[in-house]
ZALOVEX-389700 format. One record per residue: residue number from 1; residue in one letter; chain; x, y, z of N, C-alpha, C in turn. Coordinates in steps of 0.2 Angstrom, whole numbers. Layout:
BEGIN
<pt><num>NUM</num><residuo>A</residuo><cadena>A</cadena><n_px>X</n_px><n_py>Y</n_py><n_pz>Z</n_pz><ca_px>X</ca_px><ca_py>Y</ca_py><ca_pz>Z</ca_pz><c_px>X</c_px><c_py>Y</c_py><c_pz>Z</c_pz></pt>
...
This chain:
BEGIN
<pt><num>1</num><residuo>X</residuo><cadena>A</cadena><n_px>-78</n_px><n_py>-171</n_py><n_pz>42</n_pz><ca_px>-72</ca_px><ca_py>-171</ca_py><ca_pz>38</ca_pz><c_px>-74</c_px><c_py>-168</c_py><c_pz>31</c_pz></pt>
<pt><num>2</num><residuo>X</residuo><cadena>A</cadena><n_px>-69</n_px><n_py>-163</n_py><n_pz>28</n_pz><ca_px>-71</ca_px><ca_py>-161</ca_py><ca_pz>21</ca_pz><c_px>-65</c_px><c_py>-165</c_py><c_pz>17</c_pz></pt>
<pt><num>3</num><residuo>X</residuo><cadena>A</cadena><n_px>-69</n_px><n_py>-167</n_py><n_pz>13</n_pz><ca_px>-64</ca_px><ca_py>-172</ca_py><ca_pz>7</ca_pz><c_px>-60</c_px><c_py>-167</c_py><c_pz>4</c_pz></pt>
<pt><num>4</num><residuo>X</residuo><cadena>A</cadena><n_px>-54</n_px><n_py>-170</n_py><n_pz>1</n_pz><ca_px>-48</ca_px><ca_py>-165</ca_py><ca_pz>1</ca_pz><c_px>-51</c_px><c_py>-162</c_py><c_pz>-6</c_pz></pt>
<pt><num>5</num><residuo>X</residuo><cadena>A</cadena><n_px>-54</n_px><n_py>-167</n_py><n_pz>-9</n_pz><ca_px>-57</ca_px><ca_py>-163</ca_py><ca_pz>-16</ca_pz><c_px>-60</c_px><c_py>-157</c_py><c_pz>-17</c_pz></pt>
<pt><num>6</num><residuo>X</residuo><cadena>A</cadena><n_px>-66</n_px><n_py>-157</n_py><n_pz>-10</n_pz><ca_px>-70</ca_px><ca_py>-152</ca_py><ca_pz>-8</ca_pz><c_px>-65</c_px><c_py>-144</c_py><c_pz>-9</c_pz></pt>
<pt><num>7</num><residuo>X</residuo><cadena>A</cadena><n_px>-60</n_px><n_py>-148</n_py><n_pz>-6</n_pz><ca_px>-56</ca_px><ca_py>-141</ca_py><ca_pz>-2</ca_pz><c_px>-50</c_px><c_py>-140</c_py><c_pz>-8</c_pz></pt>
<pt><num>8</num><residuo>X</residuo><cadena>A</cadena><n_px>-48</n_px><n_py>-144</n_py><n_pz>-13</n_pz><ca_px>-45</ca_px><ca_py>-141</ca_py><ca_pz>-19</ca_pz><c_px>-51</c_px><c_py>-137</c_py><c_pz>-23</c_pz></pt>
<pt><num>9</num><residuo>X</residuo><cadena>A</cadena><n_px>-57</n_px><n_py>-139</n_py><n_pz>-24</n_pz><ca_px>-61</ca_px><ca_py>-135</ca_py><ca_pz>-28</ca_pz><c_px>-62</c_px><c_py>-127</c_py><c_pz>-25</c_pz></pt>
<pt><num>10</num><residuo>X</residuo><cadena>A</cadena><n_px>-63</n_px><n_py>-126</n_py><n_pz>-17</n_pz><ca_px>-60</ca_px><ca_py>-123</ca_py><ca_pz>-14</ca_pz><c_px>-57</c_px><c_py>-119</c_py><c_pz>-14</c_pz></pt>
<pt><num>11</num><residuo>X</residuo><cadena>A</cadena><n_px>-55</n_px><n_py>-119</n_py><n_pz>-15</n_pz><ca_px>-45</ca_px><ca_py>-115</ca_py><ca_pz>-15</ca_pz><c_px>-47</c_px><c_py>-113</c_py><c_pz>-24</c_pz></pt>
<pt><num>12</num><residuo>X</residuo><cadena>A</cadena><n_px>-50</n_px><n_py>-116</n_py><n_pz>-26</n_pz><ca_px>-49</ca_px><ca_py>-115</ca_py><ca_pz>-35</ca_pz><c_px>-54</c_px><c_py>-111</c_py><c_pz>-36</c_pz></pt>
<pt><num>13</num><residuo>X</residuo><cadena>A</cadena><n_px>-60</n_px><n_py>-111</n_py><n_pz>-35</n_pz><ca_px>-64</ca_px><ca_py>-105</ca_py><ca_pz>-34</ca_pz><c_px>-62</c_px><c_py>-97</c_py><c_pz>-32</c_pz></pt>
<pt><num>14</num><residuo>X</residuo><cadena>A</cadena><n_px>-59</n_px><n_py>-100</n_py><n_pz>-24</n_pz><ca_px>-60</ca_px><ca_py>-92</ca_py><ca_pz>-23</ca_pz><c_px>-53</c_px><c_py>-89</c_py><c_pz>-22</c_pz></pt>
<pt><num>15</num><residuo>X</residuo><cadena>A</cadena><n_px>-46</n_px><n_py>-94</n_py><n_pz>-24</n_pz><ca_px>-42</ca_px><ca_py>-91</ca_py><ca_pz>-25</ca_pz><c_px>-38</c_px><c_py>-88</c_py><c_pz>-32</c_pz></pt>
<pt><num>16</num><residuo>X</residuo><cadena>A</cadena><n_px>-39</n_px><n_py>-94</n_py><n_pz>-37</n_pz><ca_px>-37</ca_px><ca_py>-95</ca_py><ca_pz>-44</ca_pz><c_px>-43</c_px><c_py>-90</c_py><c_pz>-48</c_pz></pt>
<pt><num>17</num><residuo>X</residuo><cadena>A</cadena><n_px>-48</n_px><n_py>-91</n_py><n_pz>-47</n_pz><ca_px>-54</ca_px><ca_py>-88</ca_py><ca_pz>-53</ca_pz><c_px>-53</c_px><c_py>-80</c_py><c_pz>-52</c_pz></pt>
<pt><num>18</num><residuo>X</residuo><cadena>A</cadena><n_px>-53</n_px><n_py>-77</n_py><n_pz>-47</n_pz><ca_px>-56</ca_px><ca_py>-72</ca_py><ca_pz>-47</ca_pz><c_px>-48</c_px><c_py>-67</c_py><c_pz>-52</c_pz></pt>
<pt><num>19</num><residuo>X</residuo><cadena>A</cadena><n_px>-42</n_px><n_py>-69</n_py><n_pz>-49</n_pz><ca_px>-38</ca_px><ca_py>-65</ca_py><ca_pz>-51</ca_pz><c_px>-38</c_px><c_py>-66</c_py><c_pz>-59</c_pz></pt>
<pt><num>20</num><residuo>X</residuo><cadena>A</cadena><n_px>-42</n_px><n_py>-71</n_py><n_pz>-62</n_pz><ca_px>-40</ca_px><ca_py>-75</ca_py><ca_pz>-69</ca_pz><c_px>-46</c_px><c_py>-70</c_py><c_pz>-70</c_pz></pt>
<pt><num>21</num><residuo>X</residuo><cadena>A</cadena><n_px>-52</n_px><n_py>-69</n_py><n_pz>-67</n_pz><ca_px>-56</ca_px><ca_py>-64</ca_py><ca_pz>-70</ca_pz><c_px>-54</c_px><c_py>-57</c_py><c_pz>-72</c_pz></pt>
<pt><num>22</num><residuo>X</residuo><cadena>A</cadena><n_px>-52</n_px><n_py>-56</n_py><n_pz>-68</n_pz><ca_px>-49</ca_px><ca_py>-49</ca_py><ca_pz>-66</ca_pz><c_px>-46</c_px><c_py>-49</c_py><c_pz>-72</c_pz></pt>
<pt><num>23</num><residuo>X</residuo><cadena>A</cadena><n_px>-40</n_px><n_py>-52</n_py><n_pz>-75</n_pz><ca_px>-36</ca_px><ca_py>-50</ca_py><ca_pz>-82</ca_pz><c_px>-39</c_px><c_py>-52</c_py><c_pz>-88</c_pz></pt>
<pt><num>24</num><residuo>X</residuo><cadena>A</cadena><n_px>-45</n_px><n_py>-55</n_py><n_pz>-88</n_pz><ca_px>-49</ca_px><ca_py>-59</ca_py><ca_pz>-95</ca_pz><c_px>-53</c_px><c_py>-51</c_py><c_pz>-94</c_pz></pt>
<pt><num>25</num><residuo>X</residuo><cadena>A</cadena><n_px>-56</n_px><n_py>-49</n_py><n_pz>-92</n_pz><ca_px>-63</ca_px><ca_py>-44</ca_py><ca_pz>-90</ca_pz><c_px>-59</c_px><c_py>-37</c_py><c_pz>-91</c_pz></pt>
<pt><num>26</num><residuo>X</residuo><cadena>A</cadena><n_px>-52</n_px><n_py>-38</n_py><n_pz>-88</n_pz><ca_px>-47</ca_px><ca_py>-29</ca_py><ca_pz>-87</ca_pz><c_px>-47</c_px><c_py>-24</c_py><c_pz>-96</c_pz></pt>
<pt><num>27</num><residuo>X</residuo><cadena>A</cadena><n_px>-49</n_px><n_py>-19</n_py><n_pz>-96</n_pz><ca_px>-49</ca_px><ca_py>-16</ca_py><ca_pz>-101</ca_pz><c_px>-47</c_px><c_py>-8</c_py><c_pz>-100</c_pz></pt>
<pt><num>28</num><residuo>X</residuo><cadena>A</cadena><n_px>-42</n_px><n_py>-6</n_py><n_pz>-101</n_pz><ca_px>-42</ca_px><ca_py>2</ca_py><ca_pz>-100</ca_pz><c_px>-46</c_px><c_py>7</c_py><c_pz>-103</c_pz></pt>
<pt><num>29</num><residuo>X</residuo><cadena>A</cadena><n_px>-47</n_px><n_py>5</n_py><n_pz>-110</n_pz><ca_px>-52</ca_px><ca_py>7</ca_py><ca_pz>-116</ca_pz><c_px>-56</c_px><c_py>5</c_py><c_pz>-117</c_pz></pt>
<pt><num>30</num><residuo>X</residuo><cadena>A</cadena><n_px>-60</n_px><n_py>9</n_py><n_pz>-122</n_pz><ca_px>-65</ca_px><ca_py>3</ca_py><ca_pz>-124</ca_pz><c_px>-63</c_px><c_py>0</c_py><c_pz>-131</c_pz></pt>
<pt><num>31</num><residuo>X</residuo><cadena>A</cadena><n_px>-68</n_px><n_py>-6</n_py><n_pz>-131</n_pz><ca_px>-65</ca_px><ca_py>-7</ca_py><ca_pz>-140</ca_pz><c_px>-66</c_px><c_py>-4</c_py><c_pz>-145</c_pz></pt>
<pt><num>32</num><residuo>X</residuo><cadena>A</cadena><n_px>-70</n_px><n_py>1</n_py><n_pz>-146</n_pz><ca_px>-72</ca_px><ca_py>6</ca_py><ca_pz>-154</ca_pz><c_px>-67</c_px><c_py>10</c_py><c_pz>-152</c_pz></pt>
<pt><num>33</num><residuo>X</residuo><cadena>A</cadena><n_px>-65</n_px><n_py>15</n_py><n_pz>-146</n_pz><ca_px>-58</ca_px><ca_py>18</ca_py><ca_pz>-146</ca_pz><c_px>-52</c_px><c_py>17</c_py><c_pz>-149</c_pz></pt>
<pt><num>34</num><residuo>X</residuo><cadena>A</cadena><n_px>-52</n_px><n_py>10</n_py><n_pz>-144</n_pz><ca_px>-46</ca_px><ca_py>6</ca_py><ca_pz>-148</ca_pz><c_px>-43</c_px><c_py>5</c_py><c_pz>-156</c_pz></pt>
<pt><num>35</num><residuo>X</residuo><cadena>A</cadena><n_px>-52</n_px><n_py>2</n_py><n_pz>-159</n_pz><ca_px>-50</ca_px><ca_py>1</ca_py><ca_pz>-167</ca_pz><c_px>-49</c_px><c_py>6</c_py><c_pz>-169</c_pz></pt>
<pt><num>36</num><residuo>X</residuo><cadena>A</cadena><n_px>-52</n_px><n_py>13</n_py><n_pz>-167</n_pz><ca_px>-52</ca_px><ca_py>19</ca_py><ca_pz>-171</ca_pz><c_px>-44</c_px><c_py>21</c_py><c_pz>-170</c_pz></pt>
<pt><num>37</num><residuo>X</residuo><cadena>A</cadena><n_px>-42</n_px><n_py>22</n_py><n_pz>-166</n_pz><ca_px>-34</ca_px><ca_py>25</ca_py><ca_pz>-163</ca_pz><c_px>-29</c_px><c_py>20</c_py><c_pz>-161</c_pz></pt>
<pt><num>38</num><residuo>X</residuo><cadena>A</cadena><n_px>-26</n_px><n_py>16</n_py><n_pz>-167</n_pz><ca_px>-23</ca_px><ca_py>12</ca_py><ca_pz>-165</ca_pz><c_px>-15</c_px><c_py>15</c_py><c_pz>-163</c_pz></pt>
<pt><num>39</num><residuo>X</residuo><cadena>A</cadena><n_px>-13</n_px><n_py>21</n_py><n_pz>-162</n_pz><ca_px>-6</ca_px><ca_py>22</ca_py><ca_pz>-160</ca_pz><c_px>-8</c_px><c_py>20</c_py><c_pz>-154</c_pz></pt>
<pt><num>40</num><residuo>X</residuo><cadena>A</cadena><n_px>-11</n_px><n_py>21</n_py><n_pz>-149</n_pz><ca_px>-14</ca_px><ca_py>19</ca_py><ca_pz>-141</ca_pz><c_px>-10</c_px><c_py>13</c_py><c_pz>-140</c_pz></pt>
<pt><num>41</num><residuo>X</residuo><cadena>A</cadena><n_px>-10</n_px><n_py>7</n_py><n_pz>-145</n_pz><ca_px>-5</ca_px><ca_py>3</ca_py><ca_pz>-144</ca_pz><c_px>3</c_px><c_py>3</c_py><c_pz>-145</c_pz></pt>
<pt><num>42</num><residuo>X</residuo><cadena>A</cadena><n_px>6</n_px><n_py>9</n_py><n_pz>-148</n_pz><ca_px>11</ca_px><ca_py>9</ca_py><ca_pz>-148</ca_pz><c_px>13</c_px><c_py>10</c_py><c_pz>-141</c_pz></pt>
<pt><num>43</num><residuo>X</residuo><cadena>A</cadena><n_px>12</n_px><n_py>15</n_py><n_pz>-138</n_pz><ca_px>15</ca_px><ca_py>17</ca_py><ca_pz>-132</ca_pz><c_px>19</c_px><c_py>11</c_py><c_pz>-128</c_pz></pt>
<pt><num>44</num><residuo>X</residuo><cadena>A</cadena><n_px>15</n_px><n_py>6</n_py><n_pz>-128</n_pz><ca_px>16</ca_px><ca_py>-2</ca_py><ca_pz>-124</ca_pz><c_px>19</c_px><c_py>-4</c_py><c_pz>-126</c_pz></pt>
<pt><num>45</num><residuo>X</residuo><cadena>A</cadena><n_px>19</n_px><n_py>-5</n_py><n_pz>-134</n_pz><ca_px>24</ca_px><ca_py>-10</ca_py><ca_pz>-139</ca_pz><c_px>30</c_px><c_py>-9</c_py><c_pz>-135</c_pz></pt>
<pt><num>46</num><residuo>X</residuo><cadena>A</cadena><n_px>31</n_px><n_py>0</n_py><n_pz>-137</n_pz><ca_px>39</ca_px><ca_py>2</ca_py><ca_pz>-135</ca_pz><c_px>39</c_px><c_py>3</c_py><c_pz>-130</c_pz></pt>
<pt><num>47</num><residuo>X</residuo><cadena>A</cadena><n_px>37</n_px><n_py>2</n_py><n_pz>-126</n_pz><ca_px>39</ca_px><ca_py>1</ca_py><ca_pz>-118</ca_pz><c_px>40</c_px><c_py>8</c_py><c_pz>-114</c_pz></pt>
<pt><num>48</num><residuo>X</residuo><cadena>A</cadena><n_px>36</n_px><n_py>11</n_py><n_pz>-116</n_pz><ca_px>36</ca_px><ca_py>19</ca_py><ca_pz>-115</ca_pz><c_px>31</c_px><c_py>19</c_py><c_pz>-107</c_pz></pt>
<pt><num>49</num><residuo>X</residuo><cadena>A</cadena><n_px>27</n_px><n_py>15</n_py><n_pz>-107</n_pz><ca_px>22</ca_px><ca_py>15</ca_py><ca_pz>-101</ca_pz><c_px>25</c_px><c_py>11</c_py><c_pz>-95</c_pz></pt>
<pt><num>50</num><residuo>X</residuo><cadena>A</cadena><n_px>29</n_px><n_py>7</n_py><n_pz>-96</n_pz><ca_px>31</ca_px><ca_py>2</ca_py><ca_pz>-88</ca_pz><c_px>37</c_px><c_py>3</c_py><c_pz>-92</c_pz></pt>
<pt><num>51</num><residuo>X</residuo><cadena>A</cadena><n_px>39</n_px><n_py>7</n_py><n_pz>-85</n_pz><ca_px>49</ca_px><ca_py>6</ca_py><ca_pz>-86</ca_pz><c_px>52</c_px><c_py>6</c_py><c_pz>-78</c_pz></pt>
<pt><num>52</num><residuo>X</residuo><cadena>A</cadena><n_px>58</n_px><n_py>5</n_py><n_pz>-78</n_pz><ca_px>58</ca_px><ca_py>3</ca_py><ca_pz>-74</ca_pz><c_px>58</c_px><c_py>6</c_py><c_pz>-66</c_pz></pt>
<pt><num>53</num><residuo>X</residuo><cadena>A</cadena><n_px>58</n_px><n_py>17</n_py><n_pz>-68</n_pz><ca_px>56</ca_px><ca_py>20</ca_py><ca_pz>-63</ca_pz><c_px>49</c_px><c_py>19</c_py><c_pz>-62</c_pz></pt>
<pt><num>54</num><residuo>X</residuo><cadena>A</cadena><n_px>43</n_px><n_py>17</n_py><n_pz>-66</n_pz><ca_px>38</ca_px><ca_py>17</ca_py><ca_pz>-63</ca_pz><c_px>35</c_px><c_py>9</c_py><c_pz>-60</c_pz></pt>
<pt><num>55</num><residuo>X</residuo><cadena>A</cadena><n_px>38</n_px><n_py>7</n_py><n_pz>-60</n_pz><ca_px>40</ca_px><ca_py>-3</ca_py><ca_pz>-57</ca_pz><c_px>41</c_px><c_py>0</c_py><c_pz>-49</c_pz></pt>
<pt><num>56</num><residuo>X</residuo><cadena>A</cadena><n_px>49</n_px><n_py>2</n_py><n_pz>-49</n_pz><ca_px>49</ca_px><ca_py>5</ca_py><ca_pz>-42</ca_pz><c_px>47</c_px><c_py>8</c_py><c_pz>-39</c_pz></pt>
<pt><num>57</num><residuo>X</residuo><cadena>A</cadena><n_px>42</n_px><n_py>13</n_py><n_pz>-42</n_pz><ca_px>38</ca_px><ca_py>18</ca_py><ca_pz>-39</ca_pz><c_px>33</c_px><c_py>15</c_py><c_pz>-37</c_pz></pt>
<pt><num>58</num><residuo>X</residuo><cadena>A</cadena><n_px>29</n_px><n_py>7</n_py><n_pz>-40</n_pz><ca_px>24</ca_px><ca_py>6</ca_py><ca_pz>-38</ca_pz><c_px>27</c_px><c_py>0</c_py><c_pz>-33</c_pz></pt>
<pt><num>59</num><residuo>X</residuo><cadena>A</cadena><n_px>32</n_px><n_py>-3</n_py><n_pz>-34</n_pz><ca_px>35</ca_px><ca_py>-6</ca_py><ca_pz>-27</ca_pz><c_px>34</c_px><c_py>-2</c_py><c_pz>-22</c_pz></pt>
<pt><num>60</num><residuo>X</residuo><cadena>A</cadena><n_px>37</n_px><n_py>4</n_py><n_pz>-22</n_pz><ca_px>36</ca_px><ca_py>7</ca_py><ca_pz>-15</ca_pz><c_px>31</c_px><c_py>10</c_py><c_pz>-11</c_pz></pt>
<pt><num>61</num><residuo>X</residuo><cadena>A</cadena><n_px>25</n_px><n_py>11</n_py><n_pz>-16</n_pz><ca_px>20</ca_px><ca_py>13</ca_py><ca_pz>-17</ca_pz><c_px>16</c_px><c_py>6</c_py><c_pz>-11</c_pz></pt>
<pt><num>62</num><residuo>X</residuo><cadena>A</cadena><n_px>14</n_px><n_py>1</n_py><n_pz>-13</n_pz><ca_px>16</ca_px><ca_py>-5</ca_py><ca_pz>-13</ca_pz><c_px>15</c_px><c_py>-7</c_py><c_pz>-4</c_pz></pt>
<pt><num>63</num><residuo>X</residuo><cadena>A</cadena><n_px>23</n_px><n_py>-7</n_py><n_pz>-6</n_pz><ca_px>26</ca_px><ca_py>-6</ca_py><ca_pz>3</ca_pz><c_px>23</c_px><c_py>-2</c_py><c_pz>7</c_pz></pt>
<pt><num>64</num><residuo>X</residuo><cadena>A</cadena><n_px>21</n_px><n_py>7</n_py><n_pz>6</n_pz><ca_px>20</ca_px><ca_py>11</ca_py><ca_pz>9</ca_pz><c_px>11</c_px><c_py>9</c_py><c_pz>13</c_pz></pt>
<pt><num>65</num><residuo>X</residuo><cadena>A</cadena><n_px>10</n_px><n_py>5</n_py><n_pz>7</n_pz><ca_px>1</ca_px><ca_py>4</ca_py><ca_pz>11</ca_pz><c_px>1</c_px><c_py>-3</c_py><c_pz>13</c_pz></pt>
<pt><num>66</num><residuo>X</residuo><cadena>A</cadena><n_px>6</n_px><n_py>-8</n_py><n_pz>10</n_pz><ca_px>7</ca_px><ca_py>-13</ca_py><ca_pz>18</ca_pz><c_px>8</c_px><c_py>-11</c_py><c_pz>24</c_pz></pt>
<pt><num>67</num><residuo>X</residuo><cadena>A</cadena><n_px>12</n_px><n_py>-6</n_py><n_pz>24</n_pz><ca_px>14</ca_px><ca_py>-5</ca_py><ca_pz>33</ca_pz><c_px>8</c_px><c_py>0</c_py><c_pz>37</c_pz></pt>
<pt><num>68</num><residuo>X</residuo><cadena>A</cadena><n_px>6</n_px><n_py>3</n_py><n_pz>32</n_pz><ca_px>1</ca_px><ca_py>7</ca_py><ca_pz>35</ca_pz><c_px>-6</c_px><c_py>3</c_py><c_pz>35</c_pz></pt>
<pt><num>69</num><residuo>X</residuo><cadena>A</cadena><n_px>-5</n_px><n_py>-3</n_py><n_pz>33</n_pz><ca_px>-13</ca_px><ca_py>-7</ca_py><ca_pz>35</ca_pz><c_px>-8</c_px><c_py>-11</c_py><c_pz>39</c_pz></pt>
<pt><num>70</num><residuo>X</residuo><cadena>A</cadena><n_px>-3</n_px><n_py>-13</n_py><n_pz>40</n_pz><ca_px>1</ca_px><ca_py>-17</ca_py><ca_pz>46</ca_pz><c_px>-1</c_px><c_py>-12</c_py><c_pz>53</c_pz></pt>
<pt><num>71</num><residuo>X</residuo><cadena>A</cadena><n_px>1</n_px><n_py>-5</n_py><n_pz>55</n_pz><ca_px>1</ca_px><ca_py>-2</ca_py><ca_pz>58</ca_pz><c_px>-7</c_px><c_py>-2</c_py><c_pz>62</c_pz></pt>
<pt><num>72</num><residuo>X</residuo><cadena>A</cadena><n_px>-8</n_px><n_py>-1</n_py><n_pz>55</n_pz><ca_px>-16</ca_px><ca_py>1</ca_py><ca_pz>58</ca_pz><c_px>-21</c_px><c_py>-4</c_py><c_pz>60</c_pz></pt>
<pt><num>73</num><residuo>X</residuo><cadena>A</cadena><n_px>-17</n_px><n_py>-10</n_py><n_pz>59</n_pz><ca_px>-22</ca_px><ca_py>-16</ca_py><ca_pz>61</ca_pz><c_px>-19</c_px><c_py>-18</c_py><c_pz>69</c_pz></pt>
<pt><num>74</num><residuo>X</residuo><cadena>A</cadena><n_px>-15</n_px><n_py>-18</n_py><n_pz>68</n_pz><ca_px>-9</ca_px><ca_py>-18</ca_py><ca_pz>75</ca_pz><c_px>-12</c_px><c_py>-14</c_py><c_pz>81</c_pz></pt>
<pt><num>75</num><residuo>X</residuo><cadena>A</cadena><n_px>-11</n_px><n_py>-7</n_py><n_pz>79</n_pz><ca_px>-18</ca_px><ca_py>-2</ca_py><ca_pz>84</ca_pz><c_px>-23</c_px><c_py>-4</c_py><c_pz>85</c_pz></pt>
<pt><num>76</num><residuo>X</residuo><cadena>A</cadena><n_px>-28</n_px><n_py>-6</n_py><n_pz>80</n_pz><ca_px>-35</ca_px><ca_py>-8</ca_py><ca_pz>82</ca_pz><c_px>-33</c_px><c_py>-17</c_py><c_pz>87</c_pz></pt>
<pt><num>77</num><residuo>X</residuo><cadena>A</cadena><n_px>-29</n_px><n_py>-20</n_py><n_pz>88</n_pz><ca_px>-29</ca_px><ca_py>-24</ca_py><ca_pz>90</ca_pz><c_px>-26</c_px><c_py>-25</c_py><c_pz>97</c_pz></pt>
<pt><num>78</num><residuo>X</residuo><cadena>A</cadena><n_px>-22</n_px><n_py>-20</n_py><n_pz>99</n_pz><ca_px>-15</ca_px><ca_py>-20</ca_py><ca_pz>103</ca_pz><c_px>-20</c_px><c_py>-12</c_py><c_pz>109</c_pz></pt>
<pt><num>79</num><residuo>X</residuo><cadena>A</cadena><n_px>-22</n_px><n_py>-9</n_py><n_pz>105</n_pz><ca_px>-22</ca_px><ca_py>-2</ca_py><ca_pz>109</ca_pz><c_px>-30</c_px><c_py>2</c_py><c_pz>112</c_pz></pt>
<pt><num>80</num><residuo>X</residuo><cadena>A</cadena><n_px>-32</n_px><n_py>-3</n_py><n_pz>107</n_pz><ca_px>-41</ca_px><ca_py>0</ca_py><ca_pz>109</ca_pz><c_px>-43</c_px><c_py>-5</c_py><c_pz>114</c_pz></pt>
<pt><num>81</num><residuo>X</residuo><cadena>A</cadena><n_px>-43</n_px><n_py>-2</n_py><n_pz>117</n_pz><ca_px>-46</ca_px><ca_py>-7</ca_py><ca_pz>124</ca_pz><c_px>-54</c_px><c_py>-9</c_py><c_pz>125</c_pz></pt>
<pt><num>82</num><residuo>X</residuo><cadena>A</cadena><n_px>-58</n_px><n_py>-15</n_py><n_pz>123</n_pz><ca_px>-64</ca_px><ca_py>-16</ca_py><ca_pz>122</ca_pz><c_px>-69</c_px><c_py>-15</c_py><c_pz>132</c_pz></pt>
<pt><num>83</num><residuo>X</residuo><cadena>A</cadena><n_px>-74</n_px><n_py>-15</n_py><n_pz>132</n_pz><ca_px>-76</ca_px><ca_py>-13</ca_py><ca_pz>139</ca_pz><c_px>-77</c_px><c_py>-21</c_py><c_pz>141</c_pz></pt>
């Protein structure tokens, strides 16, 4: 039996950490760019970069490669016949 402990630490490791890394560690630039070219930040301030055609665009985006790993796991499963 695995104590539930075990299995919260579990799940906090390897579900919780990694995405928390991913946004602490995420940098599009680097820092000397950064300080030297501070318009770079305006863009974002105004909301010039995520509007809401490009939010749906990346929904659809999104969707269009769920169904095509949906598809294509469904073939590999259902249609290859192993010997």
């Amino acid at each position: 039996m695995i104590d539930q402990m075990y299995l919260m630490v579990f799940n906090l490791i390897f579900t919780a950490l990694p995405p928390m890394a991913m946004g602490i560690y995420d940098q599009d630039a680097k820092d000397k760019l950064l300080l030297s070219q501070p318009h770079l930040y305006r863009e974002g301030c105004l909301g010039r970069t995520h509007t809401g055609k490009s939010f749906w665009w990346s929904m659809l985006d999104a969707l269009y490669a769920s169904i095509v790993i949906f598809f294509v796991a469904y073939g590999v499963l259902f249609f290859i016949k192993l010997p």
